[in-house]
C-alpha positions as CSV (number, residue, x, y, z in Angstrom):
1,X,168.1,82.0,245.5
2,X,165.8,83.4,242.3
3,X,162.4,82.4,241.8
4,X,164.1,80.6,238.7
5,X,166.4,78.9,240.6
6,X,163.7,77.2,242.9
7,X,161.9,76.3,240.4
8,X,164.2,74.2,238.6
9,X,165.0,72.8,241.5
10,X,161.6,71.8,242.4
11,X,161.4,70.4,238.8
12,X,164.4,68.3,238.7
13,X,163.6,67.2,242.4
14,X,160.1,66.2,241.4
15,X,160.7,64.2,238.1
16,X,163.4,62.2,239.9
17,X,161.5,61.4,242.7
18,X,158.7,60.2,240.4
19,X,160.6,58.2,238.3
20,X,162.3,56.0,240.9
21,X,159.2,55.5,243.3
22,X,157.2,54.5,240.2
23,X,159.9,52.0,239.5
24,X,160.1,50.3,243.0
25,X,156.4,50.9,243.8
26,X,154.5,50.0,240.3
27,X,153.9,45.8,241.4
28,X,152.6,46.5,244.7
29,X,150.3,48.8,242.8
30,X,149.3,45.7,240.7
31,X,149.2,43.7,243.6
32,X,146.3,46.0,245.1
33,X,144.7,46.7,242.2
34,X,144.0,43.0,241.6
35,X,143.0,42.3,245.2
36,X,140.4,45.0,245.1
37,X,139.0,43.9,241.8
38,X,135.7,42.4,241.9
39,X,137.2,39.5,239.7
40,X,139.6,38.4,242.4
41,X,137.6,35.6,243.8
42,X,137.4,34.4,240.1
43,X,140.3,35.0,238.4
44,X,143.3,35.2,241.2
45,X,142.0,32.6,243.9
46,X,141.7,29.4,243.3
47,X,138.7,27.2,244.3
48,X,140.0,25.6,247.5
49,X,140.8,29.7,248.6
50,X,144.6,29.7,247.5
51,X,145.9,32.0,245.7
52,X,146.8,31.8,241.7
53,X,149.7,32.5,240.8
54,X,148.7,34.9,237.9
55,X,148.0,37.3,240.8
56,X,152.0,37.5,240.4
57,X,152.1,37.6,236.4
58,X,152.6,40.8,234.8
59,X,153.4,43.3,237.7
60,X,154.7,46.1,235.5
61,X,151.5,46.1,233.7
62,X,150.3,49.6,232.4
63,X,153.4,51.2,233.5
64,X,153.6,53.1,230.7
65,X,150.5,55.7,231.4
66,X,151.6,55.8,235.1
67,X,155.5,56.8,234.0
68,X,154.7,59.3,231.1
69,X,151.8,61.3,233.6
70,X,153.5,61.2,236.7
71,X,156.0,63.3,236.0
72,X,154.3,66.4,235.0
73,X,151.8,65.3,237.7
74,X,154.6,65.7,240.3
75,X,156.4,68.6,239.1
76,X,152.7,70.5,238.5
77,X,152.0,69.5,242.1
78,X,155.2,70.5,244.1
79,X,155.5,74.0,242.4
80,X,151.8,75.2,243.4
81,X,152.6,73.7,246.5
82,X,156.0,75.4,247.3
83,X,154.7,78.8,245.6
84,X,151.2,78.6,247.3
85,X,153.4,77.4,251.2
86,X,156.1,80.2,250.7
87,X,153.3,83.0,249.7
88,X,151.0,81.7,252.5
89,X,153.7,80.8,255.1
90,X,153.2,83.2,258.2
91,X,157.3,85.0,258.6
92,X,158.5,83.0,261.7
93,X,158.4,85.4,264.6
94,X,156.0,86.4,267.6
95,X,152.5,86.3,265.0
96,X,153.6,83.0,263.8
97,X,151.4,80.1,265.0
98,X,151.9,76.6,264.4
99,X,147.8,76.4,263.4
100,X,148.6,78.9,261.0
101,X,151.4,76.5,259.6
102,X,149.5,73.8,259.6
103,X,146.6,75.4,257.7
104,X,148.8,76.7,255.3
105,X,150.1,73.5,254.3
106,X,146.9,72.0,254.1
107,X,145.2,74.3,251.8
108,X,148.1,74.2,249.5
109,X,148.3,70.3,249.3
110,X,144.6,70.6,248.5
111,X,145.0,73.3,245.4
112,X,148.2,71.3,244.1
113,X,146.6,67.6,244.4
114,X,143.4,69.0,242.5
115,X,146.0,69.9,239.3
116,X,147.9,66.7,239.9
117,X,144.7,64.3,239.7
118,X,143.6,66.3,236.7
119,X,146.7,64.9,234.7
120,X,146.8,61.7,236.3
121,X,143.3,60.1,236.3
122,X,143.4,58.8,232.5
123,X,146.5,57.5,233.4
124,X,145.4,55.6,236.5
125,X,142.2,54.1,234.3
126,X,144.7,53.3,231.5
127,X,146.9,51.8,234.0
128,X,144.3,49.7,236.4
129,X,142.6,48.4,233.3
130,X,145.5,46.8,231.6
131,X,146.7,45.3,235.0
132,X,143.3,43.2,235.2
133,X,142.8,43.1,231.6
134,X,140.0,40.5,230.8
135,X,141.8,37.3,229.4
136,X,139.3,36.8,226.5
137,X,140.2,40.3,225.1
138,X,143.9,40.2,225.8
139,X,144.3,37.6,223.6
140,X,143.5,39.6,220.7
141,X,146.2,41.6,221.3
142,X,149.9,41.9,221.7
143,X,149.9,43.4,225.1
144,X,147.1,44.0,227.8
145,X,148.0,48.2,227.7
146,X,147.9,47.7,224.3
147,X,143.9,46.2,224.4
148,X,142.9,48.8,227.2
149,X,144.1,51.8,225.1
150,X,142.7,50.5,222.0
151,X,139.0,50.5,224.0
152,X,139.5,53.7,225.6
153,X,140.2,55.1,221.9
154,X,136.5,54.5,221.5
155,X,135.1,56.2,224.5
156,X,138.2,58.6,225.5
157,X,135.5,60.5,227.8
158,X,135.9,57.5,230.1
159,X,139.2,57.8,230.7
160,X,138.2,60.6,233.5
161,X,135.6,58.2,235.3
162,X,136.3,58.4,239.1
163,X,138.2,61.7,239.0
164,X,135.2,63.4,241.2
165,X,135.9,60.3,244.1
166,X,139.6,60.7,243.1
167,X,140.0,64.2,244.2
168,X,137.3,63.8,246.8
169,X,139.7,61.4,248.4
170,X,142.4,62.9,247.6
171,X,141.7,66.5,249.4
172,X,141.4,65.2,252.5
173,X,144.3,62.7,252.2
174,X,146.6,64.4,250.5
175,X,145.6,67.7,253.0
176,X,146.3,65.6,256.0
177,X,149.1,63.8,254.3
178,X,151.2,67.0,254.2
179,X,150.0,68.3,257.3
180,X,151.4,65.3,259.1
181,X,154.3,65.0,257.0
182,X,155.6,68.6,257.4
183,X,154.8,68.6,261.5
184,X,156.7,65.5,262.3
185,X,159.5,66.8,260.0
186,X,160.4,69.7,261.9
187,X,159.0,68.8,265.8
188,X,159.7,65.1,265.5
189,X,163.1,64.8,263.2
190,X,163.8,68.5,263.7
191,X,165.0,69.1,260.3
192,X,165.1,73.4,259.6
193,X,163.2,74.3,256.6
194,X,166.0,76.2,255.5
195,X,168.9,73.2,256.3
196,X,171.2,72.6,253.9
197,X,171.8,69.1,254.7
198,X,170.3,66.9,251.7
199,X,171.1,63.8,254.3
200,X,169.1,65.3,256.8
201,X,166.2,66.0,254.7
202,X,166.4,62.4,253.1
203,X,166.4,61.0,256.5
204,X,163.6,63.3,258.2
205,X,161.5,63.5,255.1
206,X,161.7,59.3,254.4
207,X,160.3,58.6,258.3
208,X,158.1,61.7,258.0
209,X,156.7,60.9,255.1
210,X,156.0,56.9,255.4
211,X,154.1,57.3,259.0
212,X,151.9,60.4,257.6
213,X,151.5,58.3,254.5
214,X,150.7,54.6,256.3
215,X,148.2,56.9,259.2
216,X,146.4,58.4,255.6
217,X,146.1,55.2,253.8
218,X,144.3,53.2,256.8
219,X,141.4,55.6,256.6
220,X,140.7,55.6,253.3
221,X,141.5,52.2,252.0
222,X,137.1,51.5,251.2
223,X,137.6,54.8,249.7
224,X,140.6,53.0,247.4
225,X,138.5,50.0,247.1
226,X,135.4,52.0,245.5
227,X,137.7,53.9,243.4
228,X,139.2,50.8,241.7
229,X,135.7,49.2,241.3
230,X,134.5,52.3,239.2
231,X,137.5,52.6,237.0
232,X,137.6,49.1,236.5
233,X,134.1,48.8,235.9
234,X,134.2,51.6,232.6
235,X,137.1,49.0,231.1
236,X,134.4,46.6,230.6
237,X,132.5,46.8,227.4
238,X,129.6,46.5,229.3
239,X,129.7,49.8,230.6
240,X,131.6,51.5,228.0
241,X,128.6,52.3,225.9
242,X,126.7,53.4,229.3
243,X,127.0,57.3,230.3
244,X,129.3,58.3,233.1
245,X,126.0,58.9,235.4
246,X,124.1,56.2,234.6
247,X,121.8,54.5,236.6
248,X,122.6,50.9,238.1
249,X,119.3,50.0,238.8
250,X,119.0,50.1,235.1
251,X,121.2,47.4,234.8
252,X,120.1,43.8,234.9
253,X,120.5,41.9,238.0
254,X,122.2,39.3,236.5
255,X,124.8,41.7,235.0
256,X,125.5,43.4,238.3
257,X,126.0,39.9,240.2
258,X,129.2,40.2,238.2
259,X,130.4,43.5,237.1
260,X,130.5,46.8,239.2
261,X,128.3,49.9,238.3
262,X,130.5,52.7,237.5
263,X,127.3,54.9,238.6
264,X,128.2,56.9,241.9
265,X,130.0,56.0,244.5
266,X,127.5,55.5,247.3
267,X,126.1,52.9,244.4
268,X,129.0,50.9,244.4
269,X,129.9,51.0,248.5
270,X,126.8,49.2,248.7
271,X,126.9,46.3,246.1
272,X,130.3,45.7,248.1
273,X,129.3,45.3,251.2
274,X,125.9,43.3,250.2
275,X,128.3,41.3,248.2
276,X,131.2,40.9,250.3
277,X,130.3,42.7,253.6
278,X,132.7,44.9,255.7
279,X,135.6,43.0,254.6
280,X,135.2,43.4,251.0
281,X,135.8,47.4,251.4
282,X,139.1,46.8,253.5
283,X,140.7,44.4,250.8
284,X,144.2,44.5,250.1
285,X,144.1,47.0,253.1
286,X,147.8,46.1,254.6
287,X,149.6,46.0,251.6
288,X,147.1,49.4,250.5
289,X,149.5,50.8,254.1
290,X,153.0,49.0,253.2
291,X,152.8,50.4,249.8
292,X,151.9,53.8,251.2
293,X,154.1,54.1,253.6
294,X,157.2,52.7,251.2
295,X,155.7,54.6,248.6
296,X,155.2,58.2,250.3
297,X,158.6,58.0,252.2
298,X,160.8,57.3,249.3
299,X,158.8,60.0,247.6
300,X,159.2,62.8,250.0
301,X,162.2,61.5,251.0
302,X,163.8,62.0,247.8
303,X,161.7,64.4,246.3
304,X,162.9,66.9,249.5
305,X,167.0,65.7,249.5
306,X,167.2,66.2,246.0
307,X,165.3,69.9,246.2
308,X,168.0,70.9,248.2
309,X,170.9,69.2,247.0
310,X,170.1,71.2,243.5
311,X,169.4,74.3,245.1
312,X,173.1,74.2,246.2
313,X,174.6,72.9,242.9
314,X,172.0,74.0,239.8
């Protein structure tokens, strides 16, 4: 097969895949998003601790971003990981070593995912923003995405706030994501790199994926939680007019009770657990795993069936 070839196969593979999990997987997104917002207790639980049900409103909220920047996200990632994995790839023979495998895929997951969070961090503030959009300001407005991009317009420099905890927690994830995913594929499901079977690669790739994906996402759920905090807290306009690195002890006390600095991370992991101790870092931790593993095995699953169903038909 041409280098050509491959990579049109990649592409296809890898804009399908995206499309469809973004479909099934956008309202558990929501879901999280909302549970790790620090206006939960306010604004999606009611008094006597039930839930509201605008927790359940508007799940395709700031779909939009997500849809038009995962795409090129995707298909950026899997070609610099395929090219980087078959340049790097030891030849399978006596010098081969499964470490060496292992590294391999690792260090290419890492390269790809640093591209891939690149194109998709505005997206992700664009998108978390108008799923928790602040009721007083969405009512000047048609739509909630329609409010978020309109105050992102004014401080576009925002719209990368939280890329450096992004791909932070993304390396090691993503790194160990993929070096899960591709041992359990071949020594647990034994699918061949080189099969030909799409079904086999759907099957292998699905339960592959989803168990290296739900292992992944129970270590770094505080991680997702401080994440969220920091690109929710740049939506406000509080801290829109405040610099990316600005200081939260220069914020008044009375402001901080309420909103989250988008100062550092350490900053924010602290106000969380003074706040709403060890718990508050671990919220919306089990569905954080459900959607991961749902998520990341439809993803791979597809994403690796459809790679080689169109390297035999395109």
């Amino acid at each position: 097969m041409s280098v050509d070839a491959s990579r049109k196969d990649v592409f296809f593979a890898a804009g399908i895949a995206a499309i469809g999990v973004e479909l099934l997987t956008h309202p558990l997104d929501t879901l999280i998003t909302r549970l790790q917002s620090p206006s939960y207790a306010t604004t999606y639980q009611r008094p006597n601790g039930g839930i509201n049900p605008a927790l359940y409103r508007g799940l395709y909220q700031g779909f939009g971003p997500t849809l038009i920047t995962s795409i090129p996200a995707s298909v950026a990632f899997f070609t610099i990981y395929e090219t980087m994995k078959s340049t790097l790839e030891p030849d399978q023979g006596p010098q081969s070593t499964k470490a060496r495998q292992l590294a391999t895929y690792a260090v290419s997951s890492a390269v790809a995912d640093l591209v891939a969070c690149a194109i998709t961090n505005p997206a992700e503030v664009l998108k978390q923003n108008a799923q928790v959009v602040h009721h007083a300001r969405s009512k000047k407005s048609h739509s909630p995405l329609l409010t978020t991009v309109r105050h992102f317009s004014r401080h576009p420099t925002k719209l990368w706030a939280g890329y450096a905890i992004l791909a932070a927690s993304h390396l090691p994830g993503t790194s160990l994501t993929f070096l899960l995913y591709e041992y359990l594929k071949t020594s647990w499901f034994e699918v061949a790199q080189h099969s030909s079977d799409p079904g086999a690669h759907v099957v292998g790739s699905f339960y592959s994926g989803a168990l290296a994906s739900v292992v992944v996402s129970m270590l770094f759920v505080p991680v997702d939680v401080v994440k969220t905090r920091i690109r929710l807290a740049v939506g406000t306009p509080t801290y829109a007019r405040l610099p990316l690195k600005a200081d939260i002890r220069a914020i008044p006390a009375s402001v901080r009770a309420q909103r989250v600095s988008s100062a550092n991370a350490v900053a924010v992991a602290r106000g969380i657990l003074s706040k709403e101790g060890i718990h508050g870092l671990f919220r919306g931790g089990t569905l954080t795993c459900v959607a991961a593993g749902v998520g990341g095995g439809l993803f791979l699953g597809c994403y690796d069936g459809l790679r080689v169903y169109f390297g035999g038909h395109v």
